[in-house]
PLY file of the C-alpha trace (Angstrom):
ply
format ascii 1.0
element vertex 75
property float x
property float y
property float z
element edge 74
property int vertex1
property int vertex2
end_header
0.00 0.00 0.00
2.75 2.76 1.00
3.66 2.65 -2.96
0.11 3.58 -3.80
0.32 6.85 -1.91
1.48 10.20 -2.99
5.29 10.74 -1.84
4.66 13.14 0.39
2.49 11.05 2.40
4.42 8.30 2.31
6.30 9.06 5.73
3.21 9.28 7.22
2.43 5.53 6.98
2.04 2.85 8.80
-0.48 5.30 10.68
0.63 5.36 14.38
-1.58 6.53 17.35
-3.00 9.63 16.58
-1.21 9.88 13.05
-4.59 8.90 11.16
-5.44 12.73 10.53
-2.86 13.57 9.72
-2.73 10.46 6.53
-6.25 11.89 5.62
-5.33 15.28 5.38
-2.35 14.69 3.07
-4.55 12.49 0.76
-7.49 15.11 0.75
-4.44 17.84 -0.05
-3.04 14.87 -2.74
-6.53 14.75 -4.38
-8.14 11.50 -2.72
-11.90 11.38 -1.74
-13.64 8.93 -0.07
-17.56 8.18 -0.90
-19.34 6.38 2.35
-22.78 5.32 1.24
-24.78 3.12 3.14
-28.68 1.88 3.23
-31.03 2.97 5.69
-31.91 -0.02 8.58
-35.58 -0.36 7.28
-34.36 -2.19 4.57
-32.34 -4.79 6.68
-34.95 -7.19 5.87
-35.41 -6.76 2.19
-31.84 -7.15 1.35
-31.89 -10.51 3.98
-34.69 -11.62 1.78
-32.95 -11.32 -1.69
-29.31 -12.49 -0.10
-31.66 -15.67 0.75
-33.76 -16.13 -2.32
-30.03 -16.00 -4.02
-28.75 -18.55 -1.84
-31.55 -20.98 -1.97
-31.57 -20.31 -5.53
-27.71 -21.53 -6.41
-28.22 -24.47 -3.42
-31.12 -25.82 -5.81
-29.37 -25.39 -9.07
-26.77 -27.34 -6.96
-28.44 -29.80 -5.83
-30.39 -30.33 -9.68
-26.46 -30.56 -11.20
-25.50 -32.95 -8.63
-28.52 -35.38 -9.05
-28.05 -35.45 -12.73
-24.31 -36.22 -12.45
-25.06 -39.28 -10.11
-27.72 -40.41 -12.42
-25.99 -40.12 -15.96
-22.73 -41.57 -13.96
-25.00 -44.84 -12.30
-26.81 -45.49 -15.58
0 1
1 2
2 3
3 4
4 5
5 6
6 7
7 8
8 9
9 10
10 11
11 12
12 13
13 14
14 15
15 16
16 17
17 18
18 19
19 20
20 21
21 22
22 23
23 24
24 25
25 26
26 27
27 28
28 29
29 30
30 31
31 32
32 33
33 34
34 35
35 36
36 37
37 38
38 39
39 40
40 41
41 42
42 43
43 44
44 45
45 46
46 47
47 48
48 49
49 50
50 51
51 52
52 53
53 54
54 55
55 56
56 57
57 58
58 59
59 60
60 61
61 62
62 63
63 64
64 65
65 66
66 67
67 68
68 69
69 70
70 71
71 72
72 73
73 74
């Protein structure tokens, strides 16, 4: 990571105790920006119910390629 920074910032990592501002002020001077988006908590749920439809989703595609690979094999 240290070669990915500007040079001037470079003797500013590994960031110590307390040397953390400092790192994100010479990157902000350097040009850097940092985007932090996030969804609201009321949608907890939703995005539990599409990470599970996914998941039982691929675990039956699975499960379909598996059982037609032991019967084609056994036949």
């Amino acid at each position: 990571m240290p070669g990915s920074l500007p040079v001037p910032c470079r003797s500013i990592f590994p960031v110590g105790p307390g040397k953390a501002d400092g790192l994100f002020r010479c990157l902000a001077g350097h040009g850097y920006r940092t985007v932090v988006s996030y969804q609201p908590a009321g949608r907890y749920w939703v995005f539990q119910g599409i990470e599970s439809a996914i998941f039982v989703a691929l675990a039956g595609l699975l499960i379909l390629l598996a059982v037609r690979l032991v019967v084609r094999r056994d036949a």
